[in-house]
Short mmCIF file of the C-alpha atoms (twelve columns), coordinates in Angstrom:
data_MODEL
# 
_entry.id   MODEL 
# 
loop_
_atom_site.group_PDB 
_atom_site.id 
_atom_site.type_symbol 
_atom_site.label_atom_id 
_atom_site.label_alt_id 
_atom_site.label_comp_id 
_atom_site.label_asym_id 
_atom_site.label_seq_id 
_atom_site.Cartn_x 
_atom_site.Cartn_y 
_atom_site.Cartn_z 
_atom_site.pdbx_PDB_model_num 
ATOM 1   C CA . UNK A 1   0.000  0.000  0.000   1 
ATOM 2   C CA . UNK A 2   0.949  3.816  -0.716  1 
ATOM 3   C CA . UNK A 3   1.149  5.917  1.642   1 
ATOM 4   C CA . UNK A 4   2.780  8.817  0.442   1 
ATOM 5   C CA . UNK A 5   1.087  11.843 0.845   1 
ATOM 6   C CA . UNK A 6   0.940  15.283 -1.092  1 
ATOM 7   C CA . UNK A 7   3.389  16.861 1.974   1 
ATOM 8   C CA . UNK A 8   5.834  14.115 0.831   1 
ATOM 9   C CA . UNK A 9   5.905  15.119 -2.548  1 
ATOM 10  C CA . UNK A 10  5.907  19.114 -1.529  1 
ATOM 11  C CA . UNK A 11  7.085  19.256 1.647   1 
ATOM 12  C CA . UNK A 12  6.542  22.907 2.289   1 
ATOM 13  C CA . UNK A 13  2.573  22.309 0.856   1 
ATOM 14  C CA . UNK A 14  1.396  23.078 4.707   1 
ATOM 15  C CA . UNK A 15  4.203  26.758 4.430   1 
ATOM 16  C CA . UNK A 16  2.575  27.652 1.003   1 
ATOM 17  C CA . UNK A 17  -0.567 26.999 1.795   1 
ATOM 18  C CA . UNK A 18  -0.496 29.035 5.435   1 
ATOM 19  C CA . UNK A 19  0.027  31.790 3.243   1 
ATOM 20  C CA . UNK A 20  -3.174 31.857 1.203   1 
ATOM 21  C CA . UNK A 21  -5.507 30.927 3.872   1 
ATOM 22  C CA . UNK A 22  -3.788 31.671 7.180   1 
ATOM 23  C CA . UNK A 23  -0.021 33.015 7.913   1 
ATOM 24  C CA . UNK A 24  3.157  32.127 7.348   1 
ATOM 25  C CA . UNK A 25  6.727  33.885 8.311   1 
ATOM 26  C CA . UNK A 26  9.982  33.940 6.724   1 
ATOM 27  C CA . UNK A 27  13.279 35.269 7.861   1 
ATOM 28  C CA . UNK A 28  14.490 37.684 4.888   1 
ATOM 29  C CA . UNK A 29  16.892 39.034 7.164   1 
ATOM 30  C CA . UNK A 30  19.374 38.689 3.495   1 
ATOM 31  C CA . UNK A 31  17.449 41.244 2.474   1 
ATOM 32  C CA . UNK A 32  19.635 44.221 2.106   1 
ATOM 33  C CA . UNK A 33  18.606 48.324 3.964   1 
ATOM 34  C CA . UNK A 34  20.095 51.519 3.335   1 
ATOM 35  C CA . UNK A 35  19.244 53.837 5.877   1 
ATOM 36  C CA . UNK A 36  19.135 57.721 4.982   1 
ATOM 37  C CA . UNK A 37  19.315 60.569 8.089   1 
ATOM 38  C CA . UNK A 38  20.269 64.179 7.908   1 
ATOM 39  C CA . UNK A 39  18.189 66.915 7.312   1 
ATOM 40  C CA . UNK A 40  18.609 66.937 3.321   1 
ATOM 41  C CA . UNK A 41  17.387 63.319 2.924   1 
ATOM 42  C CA . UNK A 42  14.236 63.313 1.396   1 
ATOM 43  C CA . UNK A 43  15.085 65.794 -1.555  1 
ATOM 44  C CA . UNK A 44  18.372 64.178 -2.340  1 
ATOM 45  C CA . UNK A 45  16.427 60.636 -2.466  1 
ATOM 46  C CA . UNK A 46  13.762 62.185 -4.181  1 
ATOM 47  C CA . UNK A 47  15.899 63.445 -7.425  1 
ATOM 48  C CA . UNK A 48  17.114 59.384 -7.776  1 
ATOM 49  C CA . UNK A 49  13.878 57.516 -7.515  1 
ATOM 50  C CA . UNK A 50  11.264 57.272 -9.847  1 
ATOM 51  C CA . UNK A 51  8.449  57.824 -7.189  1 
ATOM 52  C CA . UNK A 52  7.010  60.796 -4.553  1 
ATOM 53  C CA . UNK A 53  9.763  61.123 -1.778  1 
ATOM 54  C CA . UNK A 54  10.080 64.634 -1.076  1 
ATOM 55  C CA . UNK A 55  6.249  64.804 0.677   1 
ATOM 56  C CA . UNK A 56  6.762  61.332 2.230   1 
ATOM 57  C CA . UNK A 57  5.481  61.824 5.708   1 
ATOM 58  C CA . UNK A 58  6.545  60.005 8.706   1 
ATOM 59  C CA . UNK A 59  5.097  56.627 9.170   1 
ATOM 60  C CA . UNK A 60  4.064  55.900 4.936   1 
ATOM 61  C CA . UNK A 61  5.999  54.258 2.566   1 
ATOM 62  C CA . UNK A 62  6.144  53.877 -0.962  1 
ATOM 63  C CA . UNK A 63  7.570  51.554 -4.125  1 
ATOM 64  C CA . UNK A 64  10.238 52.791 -6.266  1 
ATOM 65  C CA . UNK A 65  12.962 51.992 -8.789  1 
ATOM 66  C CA . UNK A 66  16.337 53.473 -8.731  1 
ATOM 67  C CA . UNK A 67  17.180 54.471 -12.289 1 
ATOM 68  C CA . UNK A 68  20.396 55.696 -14.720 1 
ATOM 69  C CA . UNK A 69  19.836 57.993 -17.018 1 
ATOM 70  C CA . UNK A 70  18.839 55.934 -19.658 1 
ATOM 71  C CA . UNK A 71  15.467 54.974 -17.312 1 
ATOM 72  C CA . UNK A 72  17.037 51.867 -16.582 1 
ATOM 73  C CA . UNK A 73  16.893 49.672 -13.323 1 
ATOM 74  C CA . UNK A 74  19.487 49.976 -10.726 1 
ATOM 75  C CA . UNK A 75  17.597 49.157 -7.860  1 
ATOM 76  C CA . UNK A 76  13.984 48.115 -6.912  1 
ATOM 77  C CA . UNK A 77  13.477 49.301 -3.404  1 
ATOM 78  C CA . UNK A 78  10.832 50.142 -0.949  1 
ATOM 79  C CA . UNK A 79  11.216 53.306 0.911   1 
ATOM 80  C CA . UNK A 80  9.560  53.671 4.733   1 
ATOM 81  C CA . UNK A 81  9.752  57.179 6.163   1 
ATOM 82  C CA . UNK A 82  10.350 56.723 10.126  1 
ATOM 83  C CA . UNK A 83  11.288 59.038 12.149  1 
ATOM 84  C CA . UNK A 84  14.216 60.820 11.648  1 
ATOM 85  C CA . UNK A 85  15.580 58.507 8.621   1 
ATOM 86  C CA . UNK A 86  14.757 56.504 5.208   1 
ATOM 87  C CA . UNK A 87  14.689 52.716 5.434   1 
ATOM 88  C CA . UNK A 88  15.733 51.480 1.976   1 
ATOM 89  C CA . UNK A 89  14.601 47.735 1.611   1 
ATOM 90  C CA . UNK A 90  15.865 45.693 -1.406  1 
ATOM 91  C CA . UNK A 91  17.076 42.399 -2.273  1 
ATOM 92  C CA . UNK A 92  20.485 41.426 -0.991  1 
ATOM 93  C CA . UNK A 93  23.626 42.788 -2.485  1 
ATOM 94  C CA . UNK A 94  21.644 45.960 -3.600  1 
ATOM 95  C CA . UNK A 95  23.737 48.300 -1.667  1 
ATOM 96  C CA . UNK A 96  26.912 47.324 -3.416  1 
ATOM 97  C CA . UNK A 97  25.234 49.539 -6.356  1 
ATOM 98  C CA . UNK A 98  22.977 52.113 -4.809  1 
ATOM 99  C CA . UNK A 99  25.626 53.169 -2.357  1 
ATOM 100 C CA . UNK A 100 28.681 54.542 -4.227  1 
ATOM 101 C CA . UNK A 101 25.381 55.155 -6.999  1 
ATOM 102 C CA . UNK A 102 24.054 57.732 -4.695  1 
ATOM 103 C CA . UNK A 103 27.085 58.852 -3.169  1 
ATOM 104 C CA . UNK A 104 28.364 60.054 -6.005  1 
ATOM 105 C CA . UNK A 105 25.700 62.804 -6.096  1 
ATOM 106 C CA . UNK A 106 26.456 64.050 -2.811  1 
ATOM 107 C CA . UNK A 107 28.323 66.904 -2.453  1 
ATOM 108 C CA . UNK A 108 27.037 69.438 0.458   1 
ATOM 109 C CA . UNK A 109 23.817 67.723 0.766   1 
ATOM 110 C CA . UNK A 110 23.575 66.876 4.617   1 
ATOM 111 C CA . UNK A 111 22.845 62.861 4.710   1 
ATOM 112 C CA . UNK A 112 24.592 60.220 5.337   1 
ATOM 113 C CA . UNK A 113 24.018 56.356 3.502   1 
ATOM 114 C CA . UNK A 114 24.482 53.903 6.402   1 
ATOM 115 C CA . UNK A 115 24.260 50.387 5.357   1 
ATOM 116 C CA . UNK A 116 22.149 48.672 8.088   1 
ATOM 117 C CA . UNK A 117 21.240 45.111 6.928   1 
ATOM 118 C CA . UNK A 118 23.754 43.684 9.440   1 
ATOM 119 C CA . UNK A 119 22.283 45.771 12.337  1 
ATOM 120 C CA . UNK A 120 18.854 43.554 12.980  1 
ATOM 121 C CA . UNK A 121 16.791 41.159 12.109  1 
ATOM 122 C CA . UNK A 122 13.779 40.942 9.467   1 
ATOM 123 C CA . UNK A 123 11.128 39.077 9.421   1 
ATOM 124 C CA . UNK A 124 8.414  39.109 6.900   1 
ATOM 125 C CA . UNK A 125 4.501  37.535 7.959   1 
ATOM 126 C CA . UNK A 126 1.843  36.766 5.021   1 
ATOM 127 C CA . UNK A 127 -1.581 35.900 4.829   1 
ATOM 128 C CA . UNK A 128 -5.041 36.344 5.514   1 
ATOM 129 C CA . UNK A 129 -5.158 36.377 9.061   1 
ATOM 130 C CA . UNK A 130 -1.761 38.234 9.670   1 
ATOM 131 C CA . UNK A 131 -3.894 41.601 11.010  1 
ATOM 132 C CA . UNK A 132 -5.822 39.012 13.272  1 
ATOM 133 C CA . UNK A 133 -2.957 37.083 14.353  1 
ATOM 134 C CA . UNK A 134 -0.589 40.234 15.535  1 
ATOM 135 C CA . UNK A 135 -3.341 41.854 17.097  1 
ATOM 136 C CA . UNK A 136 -3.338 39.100 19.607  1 
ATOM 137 C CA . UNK A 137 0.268  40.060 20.340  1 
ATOM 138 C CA . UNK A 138 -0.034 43.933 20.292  1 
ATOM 139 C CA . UNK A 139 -3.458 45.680 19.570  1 
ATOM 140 C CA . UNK A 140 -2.302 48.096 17.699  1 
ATOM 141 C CA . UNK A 141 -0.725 46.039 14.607  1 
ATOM 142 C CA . UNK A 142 -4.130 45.397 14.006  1 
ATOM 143 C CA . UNK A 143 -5.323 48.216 12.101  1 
ATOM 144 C CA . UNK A 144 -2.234 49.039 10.084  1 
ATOM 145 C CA . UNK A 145 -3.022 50.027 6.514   1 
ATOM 146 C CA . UNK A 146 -1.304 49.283 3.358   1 
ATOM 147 C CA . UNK A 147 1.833  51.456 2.885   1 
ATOM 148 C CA . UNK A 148 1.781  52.581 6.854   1 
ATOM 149 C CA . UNK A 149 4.477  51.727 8.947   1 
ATOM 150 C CA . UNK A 150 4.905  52.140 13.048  1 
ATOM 151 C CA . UNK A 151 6.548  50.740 15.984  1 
ATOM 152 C CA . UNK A 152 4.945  48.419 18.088  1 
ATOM 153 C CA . UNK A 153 5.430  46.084 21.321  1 
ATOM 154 C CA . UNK A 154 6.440  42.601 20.920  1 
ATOM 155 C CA . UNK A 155 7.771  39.948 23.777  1 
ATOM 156 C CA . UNK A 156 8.754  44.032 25.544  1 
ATOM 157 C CA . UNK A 157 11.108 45.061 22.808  1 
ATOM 158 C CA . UNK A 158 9.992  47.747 20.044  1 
ATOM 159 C CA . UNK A 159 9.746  46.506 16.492  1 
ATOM 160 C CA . UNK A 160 8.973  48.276 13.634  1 
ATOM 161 C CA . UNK A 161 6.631  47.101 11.704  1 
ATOM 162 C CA . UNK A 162 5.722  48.033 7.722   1 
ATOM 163 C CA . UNK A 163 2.710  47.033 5.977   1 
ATOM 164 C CA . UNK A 164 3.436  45.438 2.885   1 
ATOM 165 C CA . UNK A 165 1.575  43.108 0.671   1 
ATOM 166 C CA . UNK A 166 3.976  41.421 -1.806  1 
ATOM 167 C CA . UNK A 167 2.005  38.085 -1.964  1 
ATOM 168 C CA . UNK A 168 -1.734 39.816 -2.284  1 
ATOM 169 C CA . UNK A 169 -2.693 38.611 0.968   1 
ATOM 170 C CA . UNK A 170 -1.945 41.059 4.119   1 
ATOM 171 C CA . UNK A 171 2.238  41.896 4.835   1 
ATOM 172 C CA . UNK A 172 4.147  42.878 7.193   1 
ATOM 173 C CA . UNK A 173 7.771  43.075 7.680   1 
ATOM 174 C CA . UNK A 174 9.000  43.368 11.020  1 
ATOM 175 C CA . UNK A 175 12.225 44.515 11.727  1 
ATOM 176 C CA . UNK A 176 14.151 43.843 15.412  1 
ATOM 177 C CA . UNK A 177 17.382 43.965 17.154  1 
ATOM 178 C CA . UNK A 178 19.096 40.717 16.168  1 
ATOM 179 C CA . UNK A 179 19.400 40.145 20.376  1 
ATOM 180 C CA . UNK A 180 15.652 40.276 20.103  1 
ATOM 181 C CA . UNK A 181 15.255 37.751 17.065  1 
ATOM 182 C CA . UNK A 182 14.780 34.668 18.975  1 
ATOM 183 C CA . UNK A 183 11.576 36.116 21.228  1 
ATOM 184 C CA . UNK A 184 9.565  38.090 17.994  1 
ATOM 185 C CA . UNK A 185 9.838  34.047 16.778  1 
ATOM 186 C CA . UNK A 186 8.242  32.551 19.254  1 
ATOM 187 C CA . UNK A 187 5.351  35.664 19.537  1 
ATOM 188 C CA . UNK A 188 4.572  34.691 15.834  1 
ATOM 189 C CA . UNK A 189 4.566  30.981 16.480  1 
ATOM 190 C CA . UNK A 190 2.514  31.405 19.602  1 
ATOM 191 C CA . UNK A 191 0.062  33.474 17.703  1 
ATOM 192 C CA . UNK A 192 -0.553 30.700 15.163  1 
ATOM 193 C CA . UNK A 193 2.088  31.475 12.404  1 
ATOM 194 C CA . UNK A 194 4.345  28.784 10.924  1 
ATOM 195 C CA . UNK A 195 7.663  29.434 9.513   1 
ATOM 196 C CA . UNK A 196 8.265  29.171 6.353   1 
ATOM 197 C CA . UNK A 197 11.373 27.853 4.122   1 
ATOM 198 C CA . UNK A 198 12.852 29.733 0.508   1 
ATOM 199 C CA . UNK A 199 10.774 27.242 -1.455  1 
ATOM 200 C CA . UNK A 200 7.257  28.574 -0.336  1 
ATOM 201 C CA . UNK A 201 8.434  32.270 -0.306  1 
ATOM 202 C CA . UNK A 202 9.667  32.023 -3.596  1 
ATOM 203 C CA . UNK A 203 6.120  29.950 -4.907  1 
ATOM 204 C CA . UNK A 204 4.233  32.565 -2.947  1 
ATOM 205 C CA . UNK A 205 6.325  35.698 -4.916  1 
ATOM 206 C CA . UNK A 206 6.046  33.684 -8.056  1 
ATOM 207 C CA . UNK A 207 1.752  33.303 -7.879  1 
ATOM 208 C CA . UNK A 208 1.236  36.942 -6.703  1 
ATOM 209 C CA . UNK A 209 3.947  38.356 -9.591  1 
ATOM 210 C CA . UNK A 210 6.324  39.411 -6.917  1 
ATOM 211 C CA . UNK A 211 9.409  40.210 -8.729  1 
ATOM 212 C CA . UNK A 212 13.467 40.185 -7.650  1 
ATOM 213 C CA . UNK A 213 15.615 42.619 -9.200  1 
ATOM 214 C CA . UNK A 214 18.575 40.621 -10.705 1 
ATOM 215 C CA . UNK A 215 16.590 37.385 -10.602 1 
ATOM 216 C CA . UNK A 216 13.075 38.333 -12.993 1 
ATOM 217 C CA . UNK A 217 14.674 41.748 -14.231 1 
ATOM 218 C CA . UNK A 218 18.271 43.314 -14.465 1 
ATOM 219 C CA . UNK A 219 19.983 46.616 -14.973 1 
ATOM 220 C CA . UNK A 220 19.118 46.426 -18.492 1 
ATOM 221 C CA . UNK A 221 15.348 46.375 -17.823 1 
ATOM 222 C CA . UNK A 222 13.666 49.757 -18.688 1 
ATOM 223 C CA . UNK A 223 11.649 50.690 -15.255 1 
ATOM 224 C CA . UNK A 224 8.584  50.729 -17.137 1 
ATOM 225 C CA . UNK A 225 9.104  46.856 -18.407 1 
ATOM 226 C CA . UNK A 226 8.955  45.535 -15.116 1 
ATOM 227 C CA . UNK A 227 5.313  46.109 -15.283 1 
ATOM 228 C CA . UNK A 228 4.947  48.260 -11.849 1 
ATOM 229 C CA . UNK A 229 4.529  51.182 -12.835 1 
ATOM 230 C CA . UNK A 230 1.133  52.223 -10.997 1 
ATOM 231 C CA . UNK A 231 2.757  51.233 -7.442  1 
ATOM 232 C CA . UNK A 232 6.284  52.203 -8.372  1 
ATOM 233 C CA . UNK A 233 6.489  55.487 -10.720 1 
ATOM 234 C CA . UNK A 234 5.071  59.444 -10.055 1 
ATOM 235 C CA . UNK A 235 4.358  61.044 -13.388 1 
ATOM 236 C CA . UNK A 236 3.565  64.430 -11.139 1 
ATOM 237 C CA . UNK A 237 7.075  64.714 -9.011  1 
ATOM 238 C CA . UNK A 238 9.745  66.843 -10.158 1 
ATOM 239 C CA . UNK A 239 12.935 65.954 -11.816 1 
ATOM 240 C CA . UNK A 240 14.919 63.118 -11.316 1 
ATOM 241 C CA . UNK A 241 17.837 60.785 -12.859 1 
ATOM 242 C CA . UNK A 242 16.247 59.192 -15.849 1 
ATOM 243 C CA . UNK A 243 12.777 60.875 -15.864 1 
ATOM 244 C CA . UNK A 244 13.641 62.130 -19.461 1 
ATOM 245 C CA . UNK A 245 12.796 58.613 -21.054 1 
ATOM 246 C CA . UNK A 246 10.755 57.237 -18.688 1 
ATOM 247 C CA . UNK A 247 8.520  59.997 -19.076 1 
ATOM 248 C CA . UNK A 248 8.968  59.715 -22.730 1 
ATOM 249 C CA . UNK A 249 8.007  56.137 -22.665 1 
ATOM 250 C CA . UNK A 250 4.749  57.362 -21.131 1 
ATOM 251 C CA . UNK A 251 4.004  59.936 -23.850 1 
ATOM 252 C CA . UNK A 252 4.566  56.757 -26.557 1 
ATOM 253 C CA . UNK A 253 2.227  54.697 -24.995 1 
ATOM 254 C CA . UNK A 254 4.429  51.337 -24.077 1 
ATOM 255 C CA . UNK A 255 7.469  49.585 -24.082 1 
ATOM 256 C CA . UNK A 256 8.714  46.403 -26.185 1 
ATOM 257 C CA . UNK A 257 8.248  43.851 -23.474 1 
ATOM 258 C CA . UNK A 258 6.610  43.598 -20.365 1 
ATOM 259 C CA . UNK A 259 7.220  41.016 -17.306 1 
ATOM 260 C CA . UNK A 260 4.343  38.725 -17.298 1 
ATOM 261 C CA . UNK A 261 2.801  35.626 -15.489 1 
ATOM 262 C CA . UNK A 262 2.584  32.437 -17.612 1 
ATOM 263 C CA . UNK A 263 0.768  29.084 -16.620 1 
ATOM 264 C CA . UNK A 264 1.264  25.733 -18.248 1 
ATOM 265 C CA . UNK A 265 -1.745 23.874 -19.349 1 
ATOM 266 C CA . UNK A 266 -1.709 20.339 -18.341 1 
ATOM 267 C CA . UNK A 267 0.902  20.935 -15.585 1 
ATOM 268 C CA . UNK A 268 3.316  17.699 -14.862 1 
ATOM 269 C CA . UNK A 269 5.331  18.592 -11.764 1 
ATOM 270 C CA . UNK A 270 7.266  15.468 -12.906 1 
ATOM 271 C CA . UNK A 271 9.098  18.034 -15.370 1 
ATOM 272 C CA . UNK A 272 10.643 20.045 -13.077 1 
ATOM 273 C CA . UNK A 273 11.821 23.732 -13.094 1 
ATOM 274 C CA . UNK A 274 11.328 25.495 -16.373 1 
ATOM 275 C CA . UNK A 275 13.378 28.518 -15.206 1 
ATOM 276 C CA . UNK A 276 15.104 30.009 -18.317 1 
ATOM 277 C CA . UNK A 277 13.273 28.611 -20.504 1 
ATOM 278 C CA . UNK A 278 12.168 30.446 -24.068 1 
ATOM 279 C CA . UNK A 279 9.285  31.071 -25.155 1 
ATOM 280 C CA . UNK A 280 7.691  31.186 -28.673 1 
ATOM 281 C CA . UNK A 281 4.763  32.462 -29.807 1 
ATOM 282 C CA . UNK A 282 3.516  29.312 -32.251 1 
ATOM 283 C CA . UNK A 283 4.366  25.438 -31.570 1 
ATOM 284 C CA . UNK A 284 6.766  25.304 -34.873 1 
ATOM 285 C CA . UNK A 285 8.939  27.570 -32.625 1 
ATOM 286 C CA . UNK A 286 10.156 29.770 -35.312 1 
ATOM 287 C CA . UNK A 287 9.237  33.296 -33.649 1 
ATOM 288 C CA . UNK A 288 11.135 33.774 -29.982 1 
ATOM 289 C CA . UNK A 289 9.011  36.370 -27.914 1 
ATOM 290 C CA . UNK A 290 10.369 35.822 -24.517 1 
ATOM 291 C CA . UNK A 291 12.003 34.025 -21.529 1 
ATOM 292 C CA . UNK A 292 10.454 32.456 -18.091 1 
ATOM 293 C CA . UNK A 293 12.663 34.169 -15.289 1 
ATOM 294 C CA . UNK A 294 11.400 32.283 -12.375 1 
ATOM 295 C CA . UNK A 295 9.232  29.336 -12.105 1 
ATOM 296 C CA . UNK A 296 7.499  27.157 -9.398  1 
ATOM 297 C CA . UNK A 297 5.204  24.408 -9.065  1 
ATOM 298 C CA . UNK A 298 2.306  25.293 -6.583  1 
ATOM 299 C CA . UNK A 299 1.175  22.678 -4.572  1 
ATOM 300 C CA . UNK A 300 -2.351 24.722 -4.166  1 
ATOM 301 C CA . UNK A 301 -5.372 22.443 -2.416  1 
ATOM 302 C CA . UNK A 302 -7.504 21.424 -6.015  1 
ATOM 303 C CA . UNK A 303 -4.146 20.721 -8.515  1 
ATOM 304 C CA . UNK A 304 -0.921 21.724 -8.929  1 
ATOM 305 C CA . UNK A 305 -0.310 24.492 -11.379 1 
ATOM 306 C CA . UNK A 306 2.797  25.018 -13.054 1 
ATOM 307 C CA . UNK A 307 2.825  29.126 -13.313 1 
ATOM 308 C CA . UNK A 308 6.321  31.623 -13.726 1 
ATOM 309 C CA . UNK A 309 7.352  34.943 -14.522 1 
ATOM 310 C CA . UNK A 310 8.041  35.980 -18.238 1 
ATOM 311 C CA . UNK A 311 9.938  39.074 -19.515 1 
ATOM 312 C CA . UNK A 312 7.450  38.599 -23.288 1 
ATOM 313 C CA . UNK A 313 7.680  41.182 -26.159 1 
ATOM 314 C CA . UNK A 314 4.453  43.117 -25.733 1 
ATOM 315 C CA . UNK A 315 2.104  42.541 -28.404 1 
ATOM 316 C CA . UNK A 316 2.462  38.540 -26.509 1 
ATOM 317 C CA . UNK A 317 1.094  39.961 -23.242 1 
ATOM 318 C CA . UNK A 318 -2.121 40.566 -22.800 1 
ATOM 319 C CA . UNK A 319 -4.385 38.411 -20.510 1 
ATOM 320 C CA . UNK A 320 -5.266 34.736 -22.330 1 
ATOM 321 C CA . UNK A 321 -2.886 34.761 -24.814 1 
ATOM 322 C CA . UNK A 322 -1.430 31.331 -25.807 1 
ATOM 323 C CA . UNK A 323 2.203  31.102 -25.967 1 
ATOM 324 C CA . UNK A 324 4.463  27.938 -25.930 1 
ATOM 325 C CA . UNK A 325 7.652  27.361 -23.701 1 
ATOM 326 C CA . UNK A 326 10.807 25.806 -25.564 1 
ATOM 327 C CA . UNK A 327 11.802 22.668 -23.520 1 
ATOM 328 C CA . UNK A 328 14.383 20.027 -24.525 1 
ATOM 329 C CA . UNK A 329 11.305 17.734 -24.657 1 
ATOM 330 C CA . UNK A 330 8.641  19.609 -26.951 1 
ATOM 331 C CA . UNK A 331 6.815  22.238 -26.688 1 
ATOM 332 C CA . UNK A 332 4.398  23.461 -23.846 1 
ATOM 333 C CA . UNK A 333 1.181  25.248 -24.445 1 
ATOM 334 C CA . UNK A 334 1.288  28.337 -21.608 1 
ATOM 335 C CA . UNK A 335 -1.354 31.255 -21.064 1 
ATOM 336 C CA . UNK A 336 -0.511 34.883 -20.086 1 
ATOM 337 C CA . UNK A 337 -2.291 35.943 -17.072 1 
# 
């Protein structure tokens, strides 16, 4: 007899699916932050992002890319105005451009770029019930909106916490004193969170188009491709480093390509990871229109679906097209979505 279950095949099924029906926490403590004092610091950061920095009041946060002059990525980050600084979150190594990037620029601006991601601990908590679940913990997480931040009590230390929803579902990262780590664990845990390993976060980021700069888009990706524009670029703010053809692009109407989600039809987990793959728009193959950046299987409660991210030319992305994904085996029939 067989008794293999679906958690044997997936093992982090019960992770992934904590974070579309409950909660689920991951330690993204690799994550890198740039923190930005001095008085000068929200008008210098606001002439190198593409969005609204300048009027960022304490306690709101927003998206933004990092651009060179061509209105090219250098760095996706999210910006959280606390008091007295600017938290810079990114994925890790994304100081080792935006520091000597921005510090360039400064000349008798006063602000200083301190590099912080080895200074504490980050934590980031998904799902539907994450409100519910830290308001058992601290009343006040409770009602924290979408693109607020504050600092709240947990196990009698302060951590700040920032309201972000990268999966769809409710965010929040919270950020701690790395002495602290250990109790802000077992808070979550007692409050009904489980942790969660790299293989869920990544199928999580990968279902709710959650993108990584250098993984799903690079420095050669015009900010507009990535497809975040609403959430990530002003069209009203003054002048910064590559508005030129950014706001160009805008006056066009589009770019060539634009990062997409793709799901197989007919998903076979038994194929594996179809990261890198190409993708052409008829099954003869003769007419290359893009490549799958990331990819996951997720192990979601009806069927597995085979779904990734796709930088596609864009007449090949709109919602329902069929496209086909280039495998050593054959062809694969995909839809946008």
């Amino acid at each position: 007899m067989n008794h293999a279950t679906e958690s044997d095949a997936c093992p982090w099924r019960e992770e992934f699916l904590a974070g579309l029906n409950s909660a689920v926490y991951f330690d993204v403590s690799s994550r890198d932050e740039l923190t930005l004092t001095g008085r000068d610091r929200h008008a210098f950061l606001h002439g190198f992002c593409t969005n609204e920095i300048k009027n960022l009041p304490v306690g709101n946060s927003c998206e933004a890319f990092a651009t060179n002059i061509k209105g090219k990525v250098l760095a996706h980050v999210f910006v959280f105005a606390e008091t007295g600084r600017l938290i810079l979150d990114s994925v890790p190594g994304a100081n080792e451009v935006l520091v000597p990037h921005l510090d360039r620029y400064l000349i008798t601006e006063d602000v200083q770029l301190l590099p912080t991601t080895q200074q504490r601990r980050l934590f980031f908590l998904t799902g539907p019930e994450v409100l519910r679940m830290l308001g058992r913990i601290t009343p006040t997480a409770e009602t924290l909106a979408p693109g607020t931040s504050r600092a709240i009590s947990m196990d009698n230390q302060t951590v700040h916490a920032r309201r972000v929803d990268w999966m769809k579902e409710q965010g929040i990262l919270l950020s701690t004193e790395i002495r602290g780590a250990e109790g802000i664990v077992q808070c979550l845990q007692s409050a009904g969170a489980i942790p969660g390993s790299p293989p869920a976060w990544h199928a999580l980021r990968i279902r709710a188009r959650f993108p990584l700069f250098g993984t799903d888009f690079t420095e050669e990706t015009l900010a507009q491709e990535v497809d975040r524009t609403a959430d990530a670029i002003s069209f009203r703010k003054g002048c910064y480093l590559g508005q030129e053809p950014i706001a160009r692009i805008d006056a066009l109407g589009h770019v060539n390509r634009l990062l997409r989600s793709v799901e197989l039809r007919n998903p076979d987990p038994a194929m594996g990871d179809f990261t890198g793959a190409e993708i052409v728009s008829t099954p003869d193959g003769q007419k290359e229109i893009g490549t799958v950046t990331s990819f996951a299987w997720l192990p979601e409660e009806a069927k597995p679906r085979g779904v990734g991210l796709a930088m596609l030319r864009r007449e090949f992305s709109a919602t329902g097209q069929t496209v086909y994904l280039r495998l050593p085996s054959g062809y694969r029939e995909a839809n946008v979505f």
